[in-house]
C-alpha positions in Angstrom: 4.9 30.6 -33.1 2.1 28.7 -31.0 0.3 26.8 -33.3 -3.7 26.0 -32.2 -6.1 23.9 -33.7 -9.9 24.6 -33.2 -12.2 22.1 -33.6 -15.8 23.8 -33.9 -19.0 23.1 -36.2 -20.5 26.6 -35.5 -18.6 28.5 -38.0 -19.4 32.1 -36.5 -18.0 30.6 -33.2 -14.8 29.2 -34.7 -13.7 32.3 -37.1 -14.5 34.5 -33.9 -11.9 32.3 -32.0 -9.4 32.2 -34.4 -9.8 36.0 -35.1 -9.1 36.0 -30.9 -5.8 33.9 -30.7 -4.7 35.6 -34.3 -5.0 39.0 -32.5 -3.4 37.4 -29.5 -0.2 36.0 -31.5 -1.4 32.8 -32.1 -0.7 30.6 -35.1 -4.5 28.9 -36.0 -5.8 26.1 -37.9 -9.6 25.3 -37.9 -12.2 22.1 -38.8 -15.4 22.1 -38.9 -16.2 18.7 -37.9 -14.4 16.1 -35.7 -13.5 13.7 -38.4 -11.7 16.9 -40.3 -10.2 17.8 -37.0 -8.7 14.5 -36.2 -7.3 14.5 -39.7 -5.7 18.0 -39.2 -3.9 16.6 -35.8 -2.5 14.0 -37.4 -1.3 15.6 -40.0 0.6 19.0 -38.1 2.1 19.4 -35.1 -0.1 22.1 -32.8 0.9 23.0 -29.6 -3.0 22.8 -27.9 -6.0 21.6 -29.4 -9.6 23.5 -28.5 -12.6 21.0 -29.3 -16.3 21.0 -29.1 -18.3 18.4 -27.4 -21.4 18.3 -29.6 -21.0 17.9 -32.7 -22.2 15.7 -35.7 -20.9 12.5 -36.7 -17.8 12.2 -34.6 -18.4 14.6 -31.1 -15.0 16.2 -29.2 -15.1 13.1 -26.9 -14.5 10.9 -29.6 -11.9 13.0 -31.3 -10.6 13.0 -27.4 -10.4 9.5 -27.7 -8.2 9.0 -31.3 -5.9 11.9 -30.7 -4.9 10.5 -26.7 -4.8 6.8 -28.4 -1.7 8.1 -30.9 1.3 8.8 -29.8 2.0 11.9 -31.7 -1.1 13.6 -30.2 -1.4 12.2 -26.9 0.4 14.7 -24.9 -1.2 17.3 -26.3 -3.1 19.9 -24.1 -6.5 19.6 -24.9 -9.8 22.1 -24.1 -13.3 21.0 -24.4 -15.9 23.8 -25.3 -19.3 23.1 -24.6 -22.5 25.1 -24.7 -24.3 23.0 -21.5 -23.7 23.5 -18.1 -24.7 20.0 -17.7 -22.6 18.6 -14.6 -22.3 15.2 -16.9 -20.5 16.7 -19.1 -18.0 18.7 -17.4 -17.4 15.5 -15.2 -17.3 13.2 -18.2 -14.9 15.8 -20.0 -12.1 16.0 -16.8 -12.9 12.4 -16.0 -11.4 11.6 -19.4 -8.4 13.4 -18.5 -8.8 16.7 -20.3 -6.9 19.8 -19.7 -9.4 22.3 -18.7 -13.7 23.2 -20.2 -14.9 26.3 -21.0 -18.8 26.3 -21.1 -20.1 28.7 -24.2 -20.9 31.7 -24.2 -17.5 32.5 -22.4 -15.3 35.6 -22.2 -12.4 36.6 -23.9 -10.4 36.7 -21.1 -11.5 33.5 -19.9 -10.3 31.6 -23.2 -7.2 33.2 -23.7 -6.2 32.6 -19.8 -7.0 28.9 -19.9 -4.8 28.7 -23.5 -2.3 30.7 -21.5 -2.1 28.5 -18.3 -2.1 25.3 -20.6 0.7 26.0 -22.7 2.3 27.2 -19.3 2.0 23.5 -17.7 3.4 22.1 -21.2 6.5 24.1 -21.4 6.9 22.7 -17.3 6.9 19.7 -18.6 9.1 19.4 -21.7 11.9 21.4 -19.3 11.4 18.7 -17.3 11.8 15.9 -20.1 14.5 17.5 -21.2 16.1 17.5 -18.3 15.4 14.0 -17.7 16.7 13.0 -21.0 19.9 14.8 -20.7 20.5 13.1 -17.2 20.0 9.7 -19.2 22.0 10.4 -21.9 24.7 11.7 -19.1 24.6 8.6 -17.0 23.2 5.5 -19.0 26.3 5.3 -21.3 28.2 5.2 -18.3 26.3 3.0 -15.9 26.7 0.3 -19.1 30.2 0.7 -20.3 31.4 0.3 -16.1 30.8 -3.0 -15.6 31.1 -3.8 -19.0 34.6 -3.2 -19.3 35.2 -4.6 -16.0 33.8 -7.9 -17.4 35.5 -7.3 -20.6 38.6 -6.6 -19.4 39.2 -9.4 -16.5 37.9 -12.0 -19.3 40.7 -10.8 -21.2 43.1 -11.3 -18.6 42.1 -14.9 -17.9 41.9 -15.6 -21.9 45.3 -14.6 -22.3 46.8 -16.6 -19.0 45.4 -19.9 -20.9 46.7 -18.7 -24.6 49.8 -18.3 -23.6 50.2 -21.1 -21.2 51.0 -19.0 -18.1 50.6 -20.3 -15.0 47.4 -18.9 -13.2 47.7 -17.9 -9.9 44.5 -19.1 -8.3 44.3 -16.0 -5.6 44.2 -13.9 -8.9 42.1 -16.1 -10.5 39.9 -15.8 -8.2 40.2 -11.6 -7.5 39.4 -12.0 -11.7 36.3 -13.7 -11.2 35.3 -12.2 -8.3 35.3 -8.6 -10.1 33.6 -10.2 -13.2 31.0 -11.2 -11.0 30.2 -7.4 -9.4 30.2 -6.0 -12.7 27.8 -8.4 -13.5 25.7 -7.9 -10.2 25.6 -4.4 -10.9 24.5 -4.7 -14.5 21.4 -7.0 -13.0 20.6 -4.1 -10.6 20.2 -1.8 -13.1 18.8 -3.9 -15.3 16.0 -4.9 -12.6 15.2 -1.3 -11.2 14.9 0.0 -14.6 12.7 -3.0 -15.5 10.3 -2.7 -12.5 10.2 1.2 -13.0 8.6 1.1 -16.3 6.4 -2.1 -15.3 5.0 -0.4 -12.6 4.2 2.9 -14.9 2.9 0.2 -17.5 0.7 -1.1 -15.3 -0.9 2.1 -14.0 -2.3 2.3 -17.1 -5.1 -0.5 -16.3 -7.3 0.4 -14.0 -8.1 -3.6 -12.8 -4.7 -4.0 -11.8 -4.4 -0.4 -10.3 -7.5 -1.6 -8.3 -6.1 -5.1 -7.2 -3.4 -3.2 -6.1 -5.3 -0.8 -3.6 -7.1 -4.3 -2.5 -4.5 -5.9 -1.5 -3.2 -6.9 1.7 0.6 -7.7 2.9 0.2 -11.1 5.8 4.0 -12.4 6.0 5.8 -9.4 5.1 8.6 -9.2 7.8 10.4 -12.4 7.9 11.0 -11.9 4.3 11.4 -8.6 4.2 14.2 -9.4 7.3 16.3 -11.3 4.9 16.3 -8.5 2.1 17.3 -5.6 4.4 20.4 -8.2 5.9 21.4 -9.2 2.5 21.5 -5.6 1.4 23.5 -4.0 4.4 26.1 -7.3 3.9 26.4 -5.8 0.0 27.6 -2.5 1.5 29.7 -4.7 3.8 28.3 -3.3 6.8 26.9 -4.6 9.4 23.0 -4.6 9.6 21.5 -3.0 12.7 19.2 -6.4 13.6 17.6 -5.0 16.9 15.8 -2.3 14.7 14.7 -4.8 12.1 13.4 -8.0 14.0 11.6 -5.1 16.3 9.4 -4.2 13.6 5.6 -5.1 14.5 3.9 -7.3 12.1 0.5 -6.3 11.1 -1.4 -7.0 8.0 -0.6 -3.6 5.5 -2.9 -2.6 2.9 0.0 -2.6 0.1 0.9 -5.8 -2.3 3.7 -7.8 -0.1 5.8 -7.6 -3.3 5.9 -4.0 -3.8 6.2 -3.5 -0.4 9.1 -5.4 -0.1 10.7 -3.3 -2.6 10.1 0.0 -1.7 11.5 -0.7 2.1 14.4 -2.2 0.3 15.1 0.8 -1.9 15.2 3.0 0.9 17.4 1.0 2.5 19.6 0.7 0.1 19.6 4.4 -0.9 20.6 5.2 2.7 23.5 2.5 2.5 24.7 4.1 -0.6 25.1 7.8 0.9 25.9 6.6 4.0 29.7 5.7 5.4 30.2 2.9 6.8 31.0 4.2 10.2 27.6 5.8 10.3 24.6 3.6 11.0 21.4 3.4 9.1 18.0 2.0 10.9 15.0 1.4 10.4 11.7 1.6 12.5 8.0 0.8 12.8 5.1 2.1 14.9 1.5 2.1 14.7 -0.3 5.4 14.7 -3.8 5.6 14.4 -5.1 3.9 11.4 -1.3 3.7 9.7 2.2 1.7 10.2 5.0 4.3 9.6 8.1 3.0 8.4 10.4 5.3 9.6 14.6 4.9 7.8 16.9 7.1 8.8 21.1 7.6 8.0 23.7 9.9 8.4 24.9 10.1 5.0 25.5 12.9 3.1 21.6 14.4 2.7 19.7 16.3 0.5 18.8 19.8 0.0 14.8 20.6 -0.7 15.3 21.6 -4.0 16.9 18.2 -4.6 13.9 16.2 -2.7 11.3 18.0 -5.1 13.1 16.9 -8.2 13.4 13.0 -7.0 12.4 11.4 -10.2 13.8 8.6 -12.9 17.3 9.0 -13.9 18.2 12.1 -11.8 21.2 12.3 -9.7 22.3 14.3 -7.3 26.0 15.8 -7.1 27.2 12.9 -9.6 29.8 15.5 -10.8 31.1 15.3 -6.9 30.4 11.9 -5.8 30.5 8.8 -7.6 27.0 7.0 -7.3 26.2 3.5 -9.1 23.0 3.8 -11.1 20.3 5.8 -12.5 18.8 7.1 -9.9 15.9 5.2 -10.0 15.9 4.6 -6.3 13.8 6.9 -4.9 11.5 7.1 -8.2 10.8 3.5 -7.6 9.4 4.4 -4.0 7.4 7.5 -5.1 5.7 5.6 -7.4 4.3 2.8 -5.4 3.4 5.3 -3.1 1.6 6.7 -5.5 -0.1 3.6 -7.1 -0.8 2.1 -3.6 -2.1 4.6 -1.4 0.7 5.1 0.7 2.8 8.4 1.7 6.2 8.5 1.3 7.8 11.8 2.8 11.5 13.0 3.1 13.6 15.1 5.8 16.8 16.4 5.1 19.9 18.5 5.5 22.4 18.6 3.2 26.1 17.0 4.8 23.1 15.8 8.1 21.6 13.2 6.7 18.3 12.0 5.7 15.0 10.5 7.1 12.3 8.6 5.0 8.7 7.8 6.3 6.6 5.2 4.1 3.2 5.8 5.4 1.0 2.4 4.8 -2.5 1.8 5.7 -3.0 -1.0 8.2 -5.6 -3.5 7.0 -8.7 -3.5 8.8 -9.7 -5.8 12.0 -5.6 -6.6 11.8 -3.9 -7.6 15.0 -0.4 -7.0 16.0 1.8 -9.9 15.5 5.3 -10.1 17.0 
């Protein structure tokens, strides 16, 4: 059952609620005072949280405060209750990242659809981490044991050569070492994406760096970003499309150069990946307005919609059908500096067609175009 906590001083106010979501098929729990009712949280699991603002001693923004600072309450859907219609406090309230206000006095209705549209939005998103953990517990034992035994194994190989005193053929020797050396490229790359993944999401957290971010501004972007997208095509052992990169305009970009950098090279490598080798994958950039749209496109194997909507961390597409290195992280990486930068990032595709990516970036003001 759907276990609530109310968190309300008036005591009329907070049996009449309870009374409500009993009647209603809800499991309740009550405090009187803030202090009580960060106690209770802390102590039981509830499903939603209801909280007044004013209140003595410790008000529903403080309790806000402790229960998003702990990790077992800080997902939690939480509802302020207040009895002003001051626009302070309704701003303060969603500013601090609360799940919905209801200004008392306040219908029945109105409660119960809020608790019902909350919950709602919860249940989205533990189907989704769900999801997401059985895609990592599907593909990270995998993406580690790979190269691992390739490492393993070809170690073993050349161990045993020099035990036993065998002669060593130096073309094997080197095919040994050169597969040792994959594996162990591969283990980096996974190692790195998943590493600036969760940095990035780190960071987002602090505000001064989230802002530094949105200030900065990307100079010498393309002769460095030349040598990533040739070094990445060469990977794939295929043969870069040059015209289309040294063709790119330079103009100062309203994106870190770093991130920048990254996200161009993730698409690019994505399309590489799902691409054949007999297909070719370009990329393109023209200045429209105000922006400077990176345009990649391939002919791979493509995507369906339901697929692009789901683009997150550790989900794959297919994997059952088509062996793909990785976690997926790829695109996730993308949509997140997007995200954190101001920028668009939008994807066409047809499934067996192909796909084309746009990363939208903000040109930096008073920049001209440099060749």
């Amino acid at each position: 059952m759907t276990r609530i906590l109310i968190i309300e001083d008036d005591i009329e106010i907070r049996e009449s609620i309870a009374d409500l979501l009993f009647m209603n098929g809800y499991e309740t729990s009550t405090a009187p005072c803030g202090r009580t009712g960060i106690e209770k949280a802390f102590a039981d699991s509830h499903d939603l949280i209801i909280s007044d603002i004013m209140m003595p001693d410790v008000d529903g923004f403080a309790v806000y405060q402790a229960l998003r600072a702990d990790p077992r309450t800080a997902v939690v859907p939480f509802i302020f209750l207040t009895a002003r219609t001051d626009r302070t406090d309704v701003r303060r309230s969603m500013g601090m990242g609360a799940d919905d206000y209801i200004t008392k006095p306040f219908e029945q209705k109105e409660l119960l659809d809020s608790i019902k549209a909350r919950l709602e939005r919860r249940q989205i998103a533990v189907s989704a981490m769900d999801e997401l953990r059985n895609s990592l517990s599907r593909s990270l034992s995998h993406e580690f044991r790979t190269p691992l035994n390739g490492i393993l194994g070809f170690c073993n190989i050349i161990l045993e050569s020099i035990r036993d005193k065998q002669p060593v053929n130096t073309k094997d020797l080197a095919n040994h070492i050169g597969f040792i050396r994959e594996s162990g490229e591969r283990l980096f790359t996974l190692v790195r994406k998943y590493e600036l993944f969760t940095g990035i999401r780190i960071h987002t957290a602090d505000p001064q760096i989230l802002a530094g971010w949105r200030k900065s501004i990307a100079i010498r972007w393309k002769d460095e970003l030349e040598t990533d997208l040739i070094k990445i095509a060469q990977q794939f052992r295929c043969v870069p499309d040059l015209e289309s990169i040294t063709s790119l305009p330079n103009v100062p970009l309203k994106i870190p150069e770093n991130l920048l950098r990254c996200a161009l090279s993730e698409l690019m490598d994505n399309a590489y990946k799902f691409s054949s080798r007999e297909t070719p994958v370009t990329i393109t950039g023209v200045i429209e307005a105000s922006n400077y749209i990176f345009t990649i496109q391939d002919h791979g194997c493509g995507m369906t919609p339901h697929q692009i909507a789901k683009i997150d961390s550790y989900i794959q597409f297919d994997r059952q059908a088509k062996e793909q290195q990785g976690l997926g992280l790829g695109l996730a990486i993308v949509k997140l500096i997007a995200k954190v930068t101001d920028c668009r990032f939008v994807i066409e595709s047809e499934k067996s067609r192909g796909t084309t990516v746009k990363l939208i970036v903000p040109i930096a003001k008073n920049s001209t175009t440099q060749q």
